[in-house]
N, CA, C and O atoms as CSV, one atom per row, in Angstrom:
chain,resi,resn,atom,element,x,y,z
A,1,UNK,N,N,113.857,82.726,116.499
A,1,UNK,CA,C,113.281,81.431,116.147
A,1,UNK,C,C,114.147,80.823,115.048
A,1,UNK,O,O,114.560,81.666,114.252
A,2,UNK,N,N,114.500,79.642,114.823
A,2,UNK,CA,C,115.038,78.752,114.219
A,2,UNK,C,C,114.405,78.892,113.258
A,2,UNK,O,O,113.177,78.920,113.344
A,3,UNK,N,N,115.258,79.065,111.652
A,3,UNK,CA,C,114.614,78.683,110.842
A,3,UNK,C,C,115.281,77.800,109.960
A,3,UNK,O,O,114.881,77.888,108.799
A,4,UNK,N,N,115.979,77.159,110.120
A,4,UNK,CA,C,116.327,76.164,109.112
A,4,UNK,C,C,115.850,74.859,109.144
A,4,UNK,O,O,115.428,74.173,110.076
A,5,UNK,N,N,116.021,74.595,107.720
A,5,UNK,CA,C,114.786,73.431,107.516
A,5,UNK,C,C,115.376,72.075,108.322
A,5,UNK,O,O,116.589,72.031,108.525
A,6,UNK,N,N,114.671,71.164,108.700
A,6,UNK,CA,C,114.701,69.910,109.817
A,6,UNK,C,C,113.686,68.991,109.583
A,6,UNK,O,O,114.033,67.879,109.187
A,7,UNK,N,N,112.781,69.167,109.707
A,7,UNK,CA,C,111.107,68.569,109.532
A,7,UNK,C,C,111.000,68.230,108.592
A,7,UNK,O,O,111.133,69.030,107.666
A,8,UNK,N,N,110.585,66.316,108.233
A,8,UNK,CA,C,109.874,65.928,106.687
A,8,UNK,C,C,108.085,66.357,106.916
A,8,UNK,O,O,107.606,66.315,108.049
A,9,UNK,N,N,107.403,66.675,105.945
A,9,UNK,CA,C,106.092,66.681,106.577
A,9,UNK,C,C,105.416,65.708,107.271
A,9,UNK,O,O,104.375,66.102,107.798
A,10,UNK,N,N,105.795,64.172,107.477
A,10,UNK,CA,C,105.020,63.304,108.216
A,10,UNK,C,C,105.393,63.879,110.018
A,10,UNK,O,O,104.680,64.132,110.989
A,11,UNK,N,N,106.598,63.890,109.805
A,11,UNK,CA,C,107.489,64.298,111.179
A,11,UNK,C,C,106.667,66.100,111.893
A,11,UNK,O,O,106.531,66.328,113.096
A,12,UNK,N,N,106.435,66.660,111.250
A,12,UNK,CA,C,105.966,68.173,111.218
A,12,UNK,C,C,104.498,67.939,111.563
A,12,UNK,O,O,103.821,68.292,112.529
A,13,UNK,N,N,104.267,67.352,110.652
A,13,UNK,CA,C,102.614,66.887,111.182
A,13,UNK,C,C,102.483,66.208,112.706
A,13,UNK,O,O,101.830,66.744,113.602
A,14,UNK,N,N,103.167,65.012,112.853
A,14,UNK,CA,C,103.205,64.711,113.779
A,14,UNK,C,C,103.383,65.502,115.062
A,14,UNK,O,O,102.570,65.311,115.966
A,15,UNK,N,N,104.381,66.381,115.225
A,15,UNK,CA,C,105.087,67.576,116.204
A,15,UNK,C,C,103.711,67.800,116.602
A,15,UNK,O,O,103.118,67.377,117.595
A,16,UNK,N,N,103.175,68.781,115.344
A,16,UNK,CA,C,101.847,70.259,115.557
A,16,UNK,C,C,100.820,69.327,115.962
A,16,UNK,O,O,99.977,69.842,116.696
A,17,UNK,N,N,100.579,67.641,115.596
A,17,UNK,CA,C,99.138,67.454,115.905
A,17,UNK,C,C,98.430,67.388,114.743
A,17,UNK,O,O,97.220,67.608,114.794
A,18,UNK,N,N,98.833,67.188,113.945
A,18,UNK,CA,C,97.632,67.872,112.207
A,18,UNK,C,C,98.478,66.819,111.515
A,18,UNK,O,O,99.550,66.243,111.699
A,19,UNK,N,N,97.433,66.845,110.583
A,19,UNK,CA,C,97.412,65.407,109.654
A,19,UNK,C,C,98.393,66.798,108.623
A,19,UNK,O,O,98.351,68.018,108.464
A,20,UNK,N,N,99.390,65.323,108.034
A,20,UNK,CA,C,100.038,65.774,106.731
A,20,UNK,C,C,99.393,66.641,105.480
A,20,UNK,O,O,100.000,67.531,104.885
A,21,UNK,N,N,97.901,66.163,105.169
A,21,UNK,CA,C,97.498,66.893,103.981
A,21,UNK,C,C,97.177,68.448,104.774
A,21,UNK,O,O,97.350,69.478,104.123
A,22,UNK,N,N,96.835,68.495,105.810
A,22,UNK,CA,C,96.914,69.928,106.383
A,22,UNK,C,C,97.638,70.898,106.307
A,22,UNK,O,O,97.536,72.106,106.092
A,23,UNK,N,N,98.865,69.717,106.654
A,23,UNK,CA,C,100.191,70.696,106.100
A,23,UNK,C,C,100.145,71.383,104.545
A,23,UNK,O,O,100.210,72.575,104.245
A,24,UNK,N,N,100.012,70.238,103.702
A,24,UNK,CA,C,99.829,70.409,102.080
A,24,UNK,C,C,98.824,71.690,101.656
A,24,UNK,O,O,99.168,72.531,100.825
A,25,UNK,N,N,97.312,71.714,102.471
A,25,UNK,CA,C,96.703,72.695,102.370
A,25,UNK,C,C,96.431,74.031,102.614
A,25,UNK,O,O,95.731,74.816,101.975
A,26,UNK,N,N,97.465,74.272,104.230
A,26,UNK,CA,C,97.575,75.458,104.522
A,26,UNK,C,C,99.299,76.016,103.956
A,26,UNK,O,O,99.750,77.119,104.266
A,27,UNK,N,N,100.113,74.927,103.043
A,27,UNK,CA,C,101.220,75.262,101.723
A,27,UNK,C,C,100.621,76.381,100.958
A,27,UNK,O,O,100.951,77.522,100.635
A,28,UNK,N,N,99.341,75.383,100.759
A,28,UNK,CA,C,98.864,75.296,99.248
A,28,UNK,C,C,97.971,77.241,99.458
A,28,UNK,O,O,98.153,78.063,98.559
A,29,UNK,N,N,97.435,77.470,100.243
A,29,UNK,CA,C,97.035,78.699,100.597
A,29,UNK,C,C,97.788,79.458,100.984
A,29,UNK,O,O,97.213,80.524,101.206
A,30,UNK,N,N,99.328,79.509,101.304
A,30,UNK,CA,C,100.227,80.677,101.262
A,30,UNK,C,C,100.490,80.475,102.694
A,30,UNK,O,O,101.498,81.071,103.074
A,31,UNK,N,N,99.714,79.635,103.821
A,31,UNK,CA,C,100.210,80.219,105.397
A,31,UNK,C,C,101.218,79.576,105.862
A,31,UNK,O,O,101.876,79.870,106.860
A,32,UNK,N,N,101.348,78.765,105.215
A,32,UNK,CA,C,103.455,78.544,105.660
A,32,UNK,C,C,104.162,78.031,104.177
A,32,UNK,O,O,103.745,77.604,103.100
A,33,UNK,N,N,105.032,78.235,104.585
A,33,UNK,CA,C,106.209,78.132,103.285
A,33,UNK,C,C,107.385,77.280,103.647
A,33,UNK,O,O,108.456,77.842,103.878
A,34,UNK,N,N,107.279,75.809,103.728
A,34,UNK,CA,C,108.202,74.945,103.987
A,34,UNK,C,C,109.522,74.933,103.049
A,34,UNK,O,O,109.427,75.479,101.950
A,35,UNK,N,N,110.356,74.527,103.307
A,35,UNK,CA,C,111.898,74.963,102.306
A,35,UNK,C,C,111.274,73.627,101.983
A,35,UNK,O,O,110.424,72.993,102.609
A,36,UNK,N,N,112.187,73.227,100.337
A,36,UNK,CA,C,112.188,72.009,99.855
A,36,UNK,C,C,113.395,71.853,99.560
A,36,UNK,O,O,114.109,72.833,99.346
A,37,UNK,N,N,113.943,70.367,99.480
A,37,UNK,CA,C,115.189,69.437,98.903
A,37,UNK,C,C,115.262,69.952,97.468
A,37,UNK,O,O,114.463,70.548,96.745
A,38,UNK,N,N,116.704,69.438,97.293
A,38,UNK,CA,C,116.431,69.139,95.592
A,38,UNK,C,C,115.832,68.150,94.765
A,38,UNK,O,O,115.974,67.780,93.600
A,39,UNK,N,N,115.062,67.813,95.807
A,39,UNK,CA,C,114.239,66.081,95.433
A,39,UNK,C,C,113.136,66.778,95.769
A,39,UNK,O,O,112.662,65.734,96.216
A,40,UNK,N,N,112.430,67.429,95.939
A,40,UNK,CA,C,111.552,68.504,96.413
A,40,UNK,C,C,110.657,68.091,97.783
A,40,UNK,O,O,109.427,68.133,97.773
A,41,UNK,N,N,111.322,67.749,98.778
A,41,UNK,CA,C,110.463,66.877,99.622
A,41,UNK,C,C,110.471,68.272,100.668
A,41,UNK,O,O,111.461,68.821,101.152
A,42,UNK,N,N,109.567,68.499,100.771
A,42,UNK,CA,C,109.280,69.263,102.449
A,42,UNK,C,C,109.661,69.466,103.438
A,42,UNK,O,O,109.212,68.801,104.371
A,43,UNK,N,N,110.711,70.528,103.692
A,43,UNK,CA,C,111.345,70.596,104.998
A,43,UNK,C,C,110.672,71.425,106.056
A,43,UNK,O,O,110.080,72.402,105.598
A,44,UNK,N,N,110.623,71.292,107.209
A,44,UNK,CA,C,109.881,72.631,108.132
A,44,UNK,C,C,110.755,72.848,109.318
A,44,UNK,O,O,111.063,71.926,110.075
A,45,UNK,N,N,111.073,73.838,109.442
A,45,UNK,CA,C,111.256,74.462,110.324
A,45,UNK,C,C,110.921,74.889,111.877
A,45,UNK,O,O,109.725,75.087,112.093
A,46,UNK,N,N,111.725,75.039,112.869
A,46,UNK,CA,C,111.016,75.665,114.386
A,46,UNK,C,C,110.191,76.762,114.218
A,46,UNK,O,O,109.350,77.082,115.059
A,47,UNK,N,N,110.420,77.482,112.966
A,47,UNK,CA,C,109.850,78.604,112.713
A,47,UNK,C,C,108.361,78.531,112.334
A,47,UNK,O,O,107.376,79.221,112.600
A,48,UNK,N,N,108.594,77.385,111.581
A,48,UNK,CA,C,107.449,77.092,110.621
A,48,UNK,C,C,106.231,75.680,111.438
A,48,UNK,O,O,105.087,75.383,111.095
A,49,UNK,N,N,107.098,75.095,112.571
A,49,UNK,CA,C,106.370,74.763,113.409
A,49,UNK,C,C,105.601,75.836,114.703
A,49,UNK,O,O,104.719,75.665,115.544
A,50,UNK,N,N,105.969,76.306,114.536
A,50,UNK,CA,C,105.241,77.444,115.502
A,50,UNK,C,C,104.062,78.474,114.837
A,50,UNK,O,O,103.011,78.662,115.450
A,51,UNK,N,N,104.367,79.211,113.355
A,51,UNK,CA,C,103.405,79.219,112.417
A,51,UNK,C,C,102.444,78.400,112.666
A,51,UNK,O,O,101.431,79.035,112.956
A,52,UNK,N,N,102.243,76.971,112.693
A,52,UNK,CA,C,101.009,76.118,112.717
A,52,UNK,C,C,100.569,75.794,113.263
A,52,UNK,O,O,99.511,75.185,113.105
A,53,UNK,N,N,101.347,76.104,114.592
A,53,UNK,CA,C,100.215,75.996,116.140
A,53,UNK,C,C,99.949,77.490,116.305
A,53,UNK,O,O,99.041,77.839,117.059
A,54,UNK,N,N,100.405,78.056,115.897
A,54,UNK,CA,C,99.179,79.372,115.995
A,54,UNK,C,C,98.465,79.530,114.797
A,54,UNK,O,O,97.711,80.499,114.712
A,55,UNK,N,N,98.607,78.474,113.526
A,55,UNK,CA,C,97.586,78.582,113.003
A,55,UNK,C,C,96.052,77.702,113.801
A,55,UNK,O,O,94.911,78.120,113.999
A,56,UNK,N,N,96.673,76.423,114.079
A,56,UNK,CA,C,96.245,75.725,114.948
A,56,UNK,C,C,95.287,76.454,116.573
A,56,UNK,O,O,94.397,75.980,117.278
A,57,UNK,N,N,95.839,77.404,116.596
A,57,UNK,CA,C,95.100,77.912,117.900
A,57,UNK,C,C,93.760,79.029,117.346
A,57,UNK,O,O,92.592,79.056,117.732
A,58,UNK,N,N,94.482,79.920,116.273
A,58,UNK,CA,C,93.376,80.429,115.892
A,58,UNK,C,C,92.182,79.527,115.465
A,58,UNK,O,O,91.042,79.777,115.857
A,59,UNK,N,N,92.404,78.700,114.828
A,59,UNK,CA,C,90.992,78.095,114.138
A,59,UNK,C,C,90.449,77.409,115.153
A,59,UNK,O,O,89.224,77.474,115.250
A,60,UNK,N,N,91.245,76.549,116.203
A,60,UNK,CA,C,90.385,75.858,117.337
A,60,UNK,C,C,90.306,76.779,118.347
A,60,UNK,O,O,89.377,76.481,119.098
A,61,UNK,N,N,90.814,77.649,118.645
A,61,UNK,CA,C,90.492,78.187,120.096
A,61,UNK,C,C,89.606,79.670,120.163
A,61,UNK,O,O,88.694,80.015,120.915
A,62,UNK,N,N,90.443,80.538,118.787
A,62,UNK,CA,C,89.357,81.789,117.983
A,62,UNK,C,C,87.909,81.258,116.892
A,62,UNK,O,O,86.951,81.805,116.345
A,63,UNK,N,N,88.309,80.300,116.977
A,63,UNK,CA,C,86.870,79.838,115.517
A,63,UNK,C,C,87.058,80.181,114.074
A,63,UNK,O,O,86.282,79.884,113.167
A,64,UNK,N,N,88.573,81.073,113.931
A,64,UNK,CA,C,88.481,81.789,112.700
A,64,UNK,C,C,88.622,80.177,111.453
A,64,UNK,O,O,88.946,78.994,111.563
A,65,UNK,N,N,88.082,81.244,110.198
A,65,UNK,CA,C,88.397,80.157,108.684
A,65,UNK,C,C,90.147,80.568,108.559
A,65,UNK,O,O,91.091,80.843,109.299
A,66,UNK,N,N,89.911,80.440,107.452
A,66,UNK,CA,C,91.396,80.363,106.732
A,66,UNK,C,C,91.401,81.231,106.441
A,66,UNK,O,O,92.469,81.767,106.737
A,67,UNK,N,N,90.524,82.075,105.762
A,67,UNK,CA,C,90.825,83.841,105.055
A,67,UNK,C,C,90.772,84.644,106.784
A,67,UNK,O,O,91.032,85.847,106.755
A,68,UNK,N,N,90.528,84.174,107.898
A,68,UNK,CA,C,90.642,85.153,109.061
A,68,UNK,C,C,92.291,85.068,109.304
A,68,UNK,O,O,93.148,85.939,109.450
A,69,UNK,N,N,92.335,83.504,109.278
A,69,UNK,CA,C,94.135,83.336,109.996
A,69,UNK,C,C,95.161,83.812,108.927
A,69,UNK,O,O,96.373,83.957,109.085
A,70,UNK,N,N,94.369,84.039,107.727
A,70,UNK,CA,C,95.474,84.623,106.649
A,70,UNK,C,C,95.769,86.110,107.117
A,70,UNK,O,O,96.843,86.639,107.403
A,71,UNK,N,N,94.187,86.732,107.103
A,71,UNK,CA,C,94.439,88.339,107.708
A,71,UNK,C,C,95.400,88.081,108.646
A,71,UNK,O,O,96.551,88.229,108.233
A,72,UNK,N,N,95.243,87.655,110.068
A,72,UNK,CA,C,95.587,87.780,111.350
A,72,UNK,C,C,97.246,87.406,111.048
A,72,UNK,O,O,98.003,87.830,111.921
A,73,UNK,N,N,97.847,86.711,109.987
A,73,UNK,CA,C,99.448,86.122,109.922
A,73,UNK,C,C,99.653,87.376,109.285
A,73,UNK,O,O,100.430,88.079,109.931
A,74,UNK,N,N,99.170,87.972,108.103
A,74,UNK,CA,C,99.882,88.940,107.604
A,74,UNK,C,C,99.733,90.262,108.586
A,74,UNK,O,O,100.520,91.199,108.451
A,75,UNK,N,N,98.890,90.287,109.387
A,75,UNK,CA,C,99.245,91.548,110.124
A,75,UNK,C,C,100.216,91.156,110.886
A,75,UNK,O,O,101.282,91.717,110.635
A,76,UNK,N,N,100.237,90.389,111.737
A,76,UNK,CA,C,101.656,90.027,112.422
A,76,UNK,C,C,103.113,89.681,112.154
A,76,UNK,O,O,104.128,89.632,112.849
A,77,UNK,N,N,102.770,89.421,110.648
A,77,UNK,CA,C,103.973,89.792,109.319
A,77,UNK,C,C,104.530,91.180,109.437
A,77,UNK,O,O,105.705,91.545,109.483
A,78,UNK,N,N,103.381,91.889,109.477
A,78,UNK,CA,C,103.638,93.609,108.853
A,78,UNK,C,C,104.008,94.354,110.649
A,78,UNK,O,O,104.712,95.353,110.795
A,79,UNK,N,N,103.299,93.528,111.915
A,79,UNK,CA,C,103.935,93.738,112.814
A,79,UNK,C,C,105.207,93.657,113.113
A,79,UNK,O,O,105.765,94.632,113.616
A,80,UNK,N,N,105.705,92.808,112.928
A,80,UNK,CA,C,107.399,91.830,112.800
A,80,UNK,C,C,107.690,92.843,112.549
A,80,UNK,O,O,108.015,93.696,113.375
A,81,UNK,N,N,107.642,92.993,111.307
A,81,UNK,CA,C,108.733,93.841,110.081
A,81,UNK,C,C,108.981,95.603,110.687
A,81,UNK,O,O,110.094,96.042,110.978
A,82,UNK,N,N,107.748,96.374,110.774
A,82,UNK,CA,C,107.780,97.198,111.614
A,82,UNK,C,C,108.663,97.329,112.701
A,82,UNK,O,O,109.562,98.147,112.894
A,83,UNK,N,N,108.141,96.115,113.573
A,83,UNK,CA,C,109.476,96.701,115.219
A,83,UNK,C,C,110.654,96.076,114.502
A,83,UNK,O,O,111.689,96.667,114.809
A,84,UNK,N,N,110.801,95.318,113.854
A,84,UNK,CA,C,112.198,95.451,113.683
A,84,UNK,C,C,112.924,96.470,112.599
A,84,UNK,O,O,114.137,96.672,112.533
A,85,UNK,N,N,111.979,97.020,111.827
A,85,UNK,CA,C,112.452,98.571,111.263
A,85,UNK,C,C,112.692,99.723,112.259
A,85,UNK,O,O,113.574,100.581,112.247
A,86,UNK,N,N,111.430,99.469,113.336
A,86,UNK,CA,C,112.021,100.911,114.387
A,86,UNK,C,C,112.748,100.581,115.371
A,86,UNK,O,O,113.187,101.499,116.064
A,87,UNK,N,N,113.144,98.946,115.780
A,87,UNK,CA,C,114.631,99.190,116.305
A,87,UNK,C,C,116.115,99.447,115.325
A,87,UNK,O,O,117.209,99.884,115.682
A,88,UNK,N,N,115.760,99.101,114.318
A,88,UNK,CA,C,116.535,99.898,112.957
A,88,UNK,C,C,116.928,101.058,113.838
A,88,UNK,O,O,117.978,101.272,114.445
A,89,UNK,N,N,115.587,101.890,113.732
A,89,UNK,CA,C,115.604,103.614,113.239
A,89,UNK,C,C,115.898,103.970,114.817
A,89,UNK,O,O,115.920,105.173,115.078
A,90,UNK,N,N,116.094,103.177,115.743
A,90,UNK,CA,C,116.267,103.385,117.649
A,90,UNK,C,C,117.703,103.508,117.719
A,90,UNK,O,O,118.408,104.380,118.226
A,91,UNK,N,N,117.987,102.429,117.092
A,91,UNK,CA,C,119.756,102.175,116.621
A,91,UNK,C,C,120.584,102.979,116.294
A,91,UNK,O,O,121.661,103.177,116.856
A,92,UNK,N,N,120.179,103.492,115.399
A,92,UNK,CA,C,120.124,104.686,114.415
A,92,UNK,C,C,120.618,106.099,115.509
A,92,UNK,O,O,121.636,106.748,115.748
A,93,UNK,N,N,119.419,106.060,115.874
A,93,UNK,CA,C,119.267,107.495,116.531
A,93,UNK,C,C,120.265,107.451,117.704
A,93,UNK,O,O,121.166,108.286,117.789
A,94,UNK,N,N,120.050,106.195,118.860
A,94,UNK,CA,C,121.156,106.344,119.753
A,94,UNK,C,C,122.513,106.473,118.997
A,94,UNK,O,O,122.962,107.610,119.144
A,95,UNK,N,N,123.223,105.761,118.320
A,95,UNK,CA,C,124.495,106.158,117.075
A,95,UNK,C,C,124.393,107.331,117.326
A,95,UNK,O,O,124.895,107.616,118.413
A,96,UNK,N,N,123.690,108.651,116.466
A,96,UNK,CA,C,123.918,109.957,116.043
A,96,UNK,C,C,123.728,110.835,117.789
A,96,UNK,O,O,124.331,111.879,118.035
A,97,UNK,N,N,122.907,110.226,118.683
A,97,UNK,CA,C,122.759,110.802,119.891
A,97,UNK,C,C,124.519,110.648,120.765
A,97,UNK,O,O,125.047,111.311,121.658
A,98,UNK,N,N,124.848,109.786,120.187
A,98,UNK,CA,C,126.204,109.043,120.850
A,98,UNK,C,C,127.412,110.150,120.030
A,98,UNK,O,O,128.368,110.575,120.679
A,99,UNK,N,N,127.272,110.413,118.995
A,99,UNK,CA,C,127.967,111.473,118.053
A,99,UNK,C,C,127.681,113.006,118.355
A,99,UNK,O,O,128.489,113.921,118.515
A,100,UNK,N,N,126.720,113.012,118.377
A,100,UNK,CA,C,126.614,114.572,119.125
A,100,UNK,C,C,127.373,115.010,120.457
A,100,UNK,O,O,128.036,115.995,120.783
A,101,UNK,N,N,126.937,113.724,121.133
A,101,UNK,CA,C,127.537,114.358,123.079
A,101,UNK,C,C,129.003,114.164,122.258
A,101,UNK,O,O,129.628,115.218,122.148
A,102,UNK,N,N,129.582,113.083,121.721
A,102,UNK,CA,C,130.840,113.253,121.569
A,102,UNK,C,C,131.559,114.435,121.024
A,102,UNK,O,O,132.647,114.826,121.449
A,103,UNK,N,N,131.014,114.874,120.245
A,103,UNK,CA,C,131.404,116.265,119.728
A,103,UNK,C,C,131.091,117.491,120.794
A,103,UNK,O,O,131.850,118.456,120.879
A,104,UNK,N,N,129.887,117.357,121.603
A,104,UNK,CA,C,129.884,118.312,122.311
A,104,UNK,C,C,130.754,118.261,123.563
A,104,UNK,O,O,131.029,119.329,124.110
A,105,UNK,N,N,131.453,116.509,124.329
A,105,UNK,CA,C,132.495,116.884,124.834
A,105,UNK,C,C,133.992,117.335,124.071
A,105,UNK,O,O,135.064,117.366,124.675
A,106,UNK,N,N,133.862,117.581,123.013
A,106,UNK,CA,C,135.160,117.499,121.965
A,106,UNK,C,C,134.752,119.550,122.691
A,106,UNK,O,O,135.676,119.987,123.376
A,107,UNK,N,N,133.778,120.335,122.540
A,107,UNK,CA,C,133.493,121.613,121.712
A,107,UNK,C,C,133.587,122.258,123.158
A,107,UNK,O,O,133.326,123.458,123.237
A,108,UNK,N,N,133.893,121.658,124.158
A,108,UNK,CA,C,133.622,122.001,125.817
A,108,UNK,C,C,134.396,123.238,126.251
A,108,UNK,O,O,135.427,123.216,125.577
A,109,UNK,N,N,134.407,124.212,126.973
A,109,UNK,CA,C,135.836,125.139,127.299
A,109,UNK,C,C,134.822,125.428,128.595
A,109,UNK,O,O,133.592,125.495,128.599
A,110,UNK,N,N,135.776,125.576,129.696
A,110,UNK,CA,C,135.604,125.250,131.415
A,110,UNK,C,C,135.609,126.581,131.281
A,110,UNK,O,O,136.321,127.439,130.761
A,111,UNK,N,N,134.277,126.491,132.104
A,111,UNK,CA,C,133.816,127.843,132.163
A,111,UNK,C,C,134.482,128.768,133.614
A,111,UNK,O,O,134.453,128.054,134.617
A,112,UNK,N,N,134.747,129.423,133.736
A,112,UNK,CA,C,135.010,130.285,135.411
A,112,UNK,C,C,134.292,131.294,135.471
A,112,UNK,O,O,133.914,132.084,134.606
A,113,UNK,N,N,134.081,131.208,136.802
A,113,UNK,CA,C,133.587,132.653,137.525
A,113,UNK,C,C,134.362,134.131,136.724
A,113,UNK,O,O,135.353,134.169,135.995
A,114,UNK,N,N,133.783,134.853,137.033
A,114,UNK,CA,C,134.121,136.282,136.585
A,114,UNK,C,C,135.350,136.815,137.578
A,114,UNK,O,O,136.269,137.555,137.227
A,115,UNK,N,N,135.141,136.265,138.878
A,115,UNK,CA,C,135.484,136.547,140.512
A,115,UNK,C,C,137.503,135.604,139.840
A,115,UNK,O,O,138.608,136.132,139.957
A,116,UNK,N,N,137.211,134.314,139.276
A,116,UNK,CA,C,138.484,133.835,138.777
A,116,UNK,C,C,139.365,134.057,137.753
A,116,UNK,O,O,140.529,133.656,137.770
A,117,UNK,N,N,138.805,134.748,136.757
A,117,UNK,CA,C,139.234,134.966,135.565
A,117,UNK,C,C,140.184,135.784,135.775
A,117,UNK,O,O,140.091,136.575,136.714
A,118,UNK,N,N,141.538,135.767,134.775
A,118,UNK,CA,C,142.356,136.446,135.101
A,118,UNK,C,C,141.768,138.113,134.312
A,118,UNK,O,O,140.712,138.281,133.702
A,119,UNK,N,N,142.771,139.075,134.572
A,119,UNK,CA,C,142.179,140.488,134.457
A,119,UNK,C,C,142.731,140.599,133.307
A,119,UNK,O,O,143.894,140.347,132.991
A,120,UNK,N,N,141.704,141.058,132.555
A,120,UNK,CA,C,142.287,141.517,130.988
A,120,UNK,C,C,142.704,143.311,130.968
A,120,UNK,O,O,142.383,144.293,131.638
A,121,UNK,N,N,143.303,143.125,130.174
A,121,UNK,CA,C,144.032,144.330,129.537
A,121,UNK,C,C,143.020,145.404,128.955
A,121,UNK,O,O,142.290,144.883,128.113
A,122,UNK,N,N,142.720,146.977,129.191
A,122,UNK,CA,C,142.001,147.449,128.735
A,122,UNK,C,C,142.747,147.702,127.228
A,122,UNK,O,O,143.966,147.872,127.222
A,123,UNK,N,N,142.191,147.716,126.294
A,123,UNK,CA,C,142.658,147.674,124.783
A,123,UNK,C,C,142.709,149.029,124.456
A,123,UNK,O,O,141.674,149.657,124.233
A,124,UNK,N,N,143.991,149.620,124.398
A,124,UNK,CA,C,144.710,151.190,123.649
A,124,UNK,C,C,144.165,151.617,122.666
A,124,UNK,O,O,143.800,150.941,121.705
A,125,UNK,N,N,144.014,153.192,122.851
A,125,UNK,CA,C,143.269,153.647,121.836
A,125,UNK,C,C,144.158,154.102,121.114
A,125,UNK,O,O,143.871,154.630,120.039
């Protein structure tokens, strides 16, 4: 998802459907975090437009308040972060799985039959 800022809040509002102070209020409660100018004007994001139609869906389509869609964003925060730590640690593992066979074709010696082997020497006493 796109996240660089694009969107003034009249423009953002407009996109999602929701009046501007909406925007200001679900700021103002932590559930999105618009970048600002150095003039401090409100930028939003594809990222941050999509944030607000699923804030937007929970409250009209689940019924939840604002302390439900707060739970429900930060678990899907702590979801995010997760799969993309255990494709981290997937990454990871294929790497060292990829290092092992390599070493174990490095450690290889072709095995023969007993029937092929050449005849050894009985060792002098």
């Amino acid at each position: 998802m796109d996240d660089s800022p694009r969107y003034m809040i009249s423009v953002a509002a407009d996109l999602v459907g929701m009046h501007p102070q909406t925007l200001r209020i679900y700021e103002q409660k932590g559930l999105v975090r618009p970048k600002r100018t150095s003039g401090n004007t409100r930028l939003y994001s594809e990222a941050d437009l999509e944030r607000l139609r699923t804030i937007q869906r929970l409250t009209t389509e689940l019924g939840l308040n604002l302390a439900g869609v707060e739970l429900v964003l930060r678990m899907e925060d702590q979801l995010l972060r997760m799969q993309r730590r255990m494709e981290r640690i997937e990454q990871q593992m294929r790497e060292e799985i990829e290092k092992v066979h390599k070493q174990y074709r490095r450690d290889l010696v072709l095995w023969q039959p007993m029937e092929t082997r050449p005849a050894r020497r009985e060792a002098r006493r």
